[in-house]
C-alpha positions in Angstrom: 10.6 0.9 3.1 8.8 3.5 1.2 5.0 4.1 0.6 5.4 1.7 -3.1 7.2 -1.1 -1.4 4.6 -0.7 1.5 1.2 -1.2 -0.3 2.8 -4.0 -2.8 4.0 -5.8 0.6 0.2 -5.5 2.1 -1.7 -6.4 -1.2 0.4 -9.3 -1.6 0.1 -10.6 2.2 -3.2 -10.4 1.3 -3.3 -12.3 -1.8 -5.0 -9.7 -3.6 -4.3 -8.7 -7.2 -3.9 -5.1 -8.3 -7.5 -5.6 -9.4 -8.9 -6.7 -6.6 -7.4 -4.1 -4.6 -8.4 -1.2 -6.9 -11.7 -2.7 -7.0 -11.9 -2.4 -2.9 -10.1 0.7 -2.9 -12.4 2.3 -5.9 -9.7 3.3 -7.8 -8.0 2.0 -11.6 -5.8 -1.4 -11.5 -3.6 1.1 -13.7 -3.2 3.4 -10.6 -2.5 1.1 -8.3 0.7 -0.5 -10.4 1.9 3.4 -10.4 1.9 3.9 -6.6 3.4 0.2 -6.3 6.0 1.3 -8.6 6.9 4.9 -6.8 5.2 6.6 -10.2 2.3 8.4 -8.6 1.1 8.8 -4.6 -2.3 8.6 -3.4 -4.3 11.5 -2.2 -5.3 11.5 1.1 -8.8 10.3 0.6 -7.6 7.3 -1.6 -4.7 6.4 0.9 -7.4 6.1 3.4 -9.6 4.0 1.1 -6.2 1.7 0.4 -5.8 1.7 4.3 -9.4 0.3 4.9 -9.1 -2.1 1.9 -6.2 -3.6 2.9 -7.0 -3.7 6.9 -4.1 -1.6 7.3 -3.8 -0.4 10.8 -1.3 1.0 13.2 0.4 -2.1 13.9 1.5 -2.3 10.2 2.5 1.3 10.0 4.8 0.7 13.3 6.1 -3.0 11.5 7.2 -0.7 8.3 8.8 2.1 10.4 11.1 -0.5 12.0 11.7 -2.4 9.1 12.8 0.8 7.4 15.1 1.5 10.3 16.2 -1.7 10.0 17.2 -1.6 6.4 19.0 2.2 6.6 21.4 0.5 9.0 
């Protein structure tokens, strides 16, 4: 699972709308459909704000690195 599929997966689980989540994340709605679609990737300070938004911890980052293992077999 890559960074796009990663962030649509969390804003969803957290029944939030692109809106919502820019709105937390203090970015555009507009931005936030181009890093769900694999268009653009955050800068580090905006990854971190989408990480805080989204109460995106370790444990999620471990649950995507297996799941990507997972799927590449």
């Amino acid at each position: 699972m890559d960074f796009a599929e990663n962030l649509r997966t969390m804003r969803t689980a957290r029944n939030l709308t692109q809106v919502q989540l820019a709105d937390k994340a203090m970015t555009s709605p507009a931005f936030i459909s181009h890093m769900e679609t694999g268009k653009m990737l955050p800068t580090p300070s905006l990854k971190h704000r989408l990480r805080e938004a989204l109460d995106w911890g370790e444990l999620e980052d471990k649950a995507f690195e297996i799941l990507g293992r997972e799927e590449s077999t």
